[in-house]
N, C-alpha and C positions, 0 to 999 in steps of 0.2 A: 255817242250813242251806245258803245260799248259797256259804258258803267250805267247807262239806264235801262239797258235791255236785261230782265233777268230780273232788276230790281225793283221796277216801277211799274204799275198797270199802263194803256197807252191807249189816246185816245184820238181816232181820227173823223174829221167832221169835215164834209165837204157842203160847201154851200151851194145848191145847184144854180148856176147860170148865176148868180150875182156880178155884177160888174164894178170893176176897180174902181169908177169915179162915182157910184152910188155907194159904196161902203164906205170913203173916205168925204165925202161930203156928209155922209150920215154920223158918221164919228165925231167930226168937226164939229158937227153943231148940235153935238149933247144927247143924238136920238138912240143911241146905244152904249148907255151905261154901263149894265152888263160885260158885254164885251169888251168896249173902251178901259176898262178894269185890265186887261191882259195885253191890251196890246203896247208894243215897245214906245212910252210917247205918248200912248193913247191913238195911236195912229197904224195903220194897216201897211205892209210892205207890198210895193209896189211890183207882180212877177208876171211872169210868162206862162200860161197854159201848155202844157203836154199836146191840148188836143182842143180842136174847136167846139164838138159836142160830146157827151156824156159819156157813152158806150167807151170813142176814142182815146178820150182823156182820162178814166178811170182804169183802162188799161194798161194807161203808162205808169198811172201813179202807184199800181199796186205789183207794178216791177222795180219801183224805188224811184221813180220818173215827179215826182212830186212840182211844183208850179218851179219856173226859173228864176231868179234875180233879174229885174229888168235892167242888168248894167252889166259891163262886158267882164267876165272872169276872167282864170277862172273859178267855176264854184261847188263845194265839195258836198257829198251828197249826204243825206243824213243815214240813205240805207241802201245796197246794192245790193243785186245779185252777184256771187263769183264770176268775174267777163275781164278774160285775157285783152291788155289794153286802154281796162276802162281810163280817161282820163278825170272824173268826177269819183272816184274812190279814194279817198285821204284815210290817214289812220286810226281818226276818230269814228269814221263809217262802221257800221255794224254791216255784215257782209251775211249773206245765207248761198247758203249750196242748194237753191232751191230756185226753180224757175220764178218766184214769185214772191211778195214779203209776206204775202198772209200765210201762206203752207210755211218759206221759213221764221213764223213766229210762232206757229205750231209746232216745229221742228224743236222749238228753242223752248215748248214749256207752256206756251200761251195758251187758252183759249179763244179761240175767234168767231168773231160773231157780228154777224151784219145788221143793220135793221135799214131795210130799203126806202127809199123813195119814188122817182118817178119808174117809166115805166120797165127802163133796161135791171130792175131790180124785181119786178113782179112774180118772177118764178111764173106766168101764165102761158107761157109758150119754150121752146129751146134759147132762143135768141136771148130772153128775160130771164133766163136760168146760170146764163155763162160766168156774169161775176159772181150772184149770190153760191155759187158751187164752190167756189175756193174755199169756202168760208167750215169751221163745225158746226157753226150754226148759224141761220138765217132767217130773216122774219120778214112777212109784205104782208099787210092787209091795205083794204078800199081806204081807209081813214087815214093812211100814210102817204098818199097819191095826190099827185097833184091837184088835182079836183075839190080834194076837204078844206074848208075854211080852217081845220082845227089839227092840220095837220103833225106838227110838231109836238103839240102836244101828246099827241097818242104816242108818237117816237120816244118822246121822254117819258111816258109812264113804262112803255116797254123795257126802255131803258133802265129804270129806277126796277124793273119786276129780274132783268137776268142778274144787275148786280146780288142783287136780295137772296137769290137762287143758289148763289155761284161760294162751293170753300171755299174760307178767306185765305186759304194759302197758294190758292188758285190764282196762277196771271193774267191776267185779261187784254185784251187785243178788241177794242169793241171800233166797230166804224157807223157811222150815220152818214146816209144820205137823205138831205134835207131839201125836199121837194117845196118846200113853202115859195120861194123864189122864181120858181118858172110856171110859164103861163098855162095856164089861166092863175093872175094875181090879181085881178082887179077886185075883186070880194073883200082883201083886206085896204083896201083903202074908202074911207069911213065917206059914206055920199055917193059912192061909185056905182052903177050899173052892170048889166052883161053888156049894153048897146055902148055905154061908153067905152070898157074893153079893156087890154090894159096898157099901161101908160110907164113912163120910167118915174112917177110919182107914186102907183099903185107897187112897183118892184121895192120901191125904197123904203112903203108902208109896210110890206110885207118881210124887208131884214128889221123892222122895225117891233113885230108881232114874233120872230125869233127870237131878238135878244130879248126879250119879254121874259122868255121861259129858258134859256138856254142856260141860266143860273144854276137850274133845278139837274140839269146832266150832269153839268160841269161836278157838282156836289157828289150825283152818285157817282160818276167814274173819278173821282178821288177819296169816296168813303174808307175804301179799306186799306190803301198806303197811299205814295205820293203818282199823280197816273202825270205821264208827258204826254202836250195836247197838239197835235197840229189842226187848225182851222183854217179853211181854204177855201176857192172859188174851183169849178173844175173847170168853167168858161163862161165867158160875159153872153151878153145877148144884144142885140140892138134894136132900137127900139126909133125909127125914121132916119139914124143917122144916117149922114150922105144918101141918103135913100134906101139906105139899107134896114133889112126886120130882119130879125129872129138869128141864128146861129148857124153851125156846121159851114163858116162861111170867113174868109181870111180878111175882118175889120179889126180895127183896134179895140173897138168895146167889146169883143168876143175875146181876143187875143190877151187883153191885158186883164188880169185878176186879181184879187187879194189876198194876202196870205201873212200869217202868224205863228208861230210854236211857244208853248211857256208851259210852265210846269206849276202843277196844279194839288198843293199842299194842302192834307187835309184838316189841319188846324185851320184853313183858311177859307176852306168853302163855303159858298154864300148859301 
């Protein structure tokens, strides 16, 4: 990370609440082209969550805490903070003297820029203000929240409007939180109701209705050099397992996530 930091734009995109055996069953059977294009295999690495719900696990991840390896290390971290001890800082680790990776990639040159999703991104109260604040810049409207059928899309046209914005000598640090994924999804599954609700078939239509569009990001955040992309889950959700619903809660569907990095050349964007 040392030789991409500095050189490359960087692109981080968390998937909100996707679960590990809905993105790799979706992979598998061809429903995400797109993405499938980047991943190692064509298949999704199997990790650990920082945090069971959003607020917790995007806290970790933007101290350089990003999803684990699901197998025993150990395993070296792509970005730390300076921390006397750390055992997950190797040489190749890009390190900031900064409580945090988004202020140290502003330290470093970057500009950082959020564009929210569900609601610990809203800026509508203190609580919804805490991540989007690290950031120079930060974006939420109604059509990015969970709620919109057309959510991602408005994410990516914002997206496609800061790159457009932005000198091309300028480094970019852009992050997406992609609310498509958490409930309420039953809209994007074609037939479904509000009374029907949603389902782990309406979650799968709905990483289904992302990678649709996520072409069109990947494109602008490698427009102007080569940008590294991490795509990620920040935690699963469950949806009747063992009797279990929803998240903030220590199941396996919550627990285990999917996650990817690849680097994203712009001769090559789709």
């Amino acid at each position: 990370m040392n030789r991409v930091v500095g050189s490359h734009d960087l692109l981080l995109v968390t998937l909100d609440t996707l679960r590990h055996d809905v993105a790799e069953e979706s992979a598998a059977a061809g429903r995400l082209p797109h993405l499938a294009r980047y991943l190692p295999g064509g298949r999704w690495e199997k990790r650990h969550a920082p945090g069971s719900f959003t607020y917790a696990s995007h806290q970790a991840i933007f101290a350089g805490f990003l999803p684990t390896p699901a197998a025993p290390g150990p395993h070296p971290r792509l970005f730390a903070a300076r921390f006397a001890g750390s055992e997950s800082t190797a040489p190749d680790t890009f390190v900031y003297d900064t409580p945090d990776l988004v202020t140290g990639l502003a330290a470093a040159g970057y500009r950082t820029v959020c564009l929210g999703g569900v609601g610990f991104f809203n800026k509508q109260g203190p609580l919804g203000s805490v991540l989007p604040s690290l950031f120079q810049e930060s974006y939420w409207e109604p059509e990015f929240g969970v709620t919109s059928p057309r959510s991602f899309e408005a994410q990516v046209e914002k997206a496609e409007q800061v790159v457009a914005q932005l000198p091309h000598e300028q480094r970019l640090f852009l992050f997406v939180n992609v609310s498509a994924l958490h409930q309420p999804n039953w809209f994007h599954l074609p037939g479904a109701t509000r009374e029907d609700g949603d389902t782990r078939a309406s979650h799968a239509a709905a990483l289904e209705y992302v990678d649709r569009h996520i072409g069109r990001l990947f494109a602008a955040a490698s427009s102007r050099r080569p940008c590294f992309a991490v795509v990620c889950s920040d935690h699963g959700t469950a949806y009747g397992d063992d009797g279990w619903t929803g998240h903030r809660l220590g199941h396996e569907s919550v627990w285990t996530v999917p996650y990817a990095h690849f680097l994203l050349n712009p001769t090559e964007a789709p």
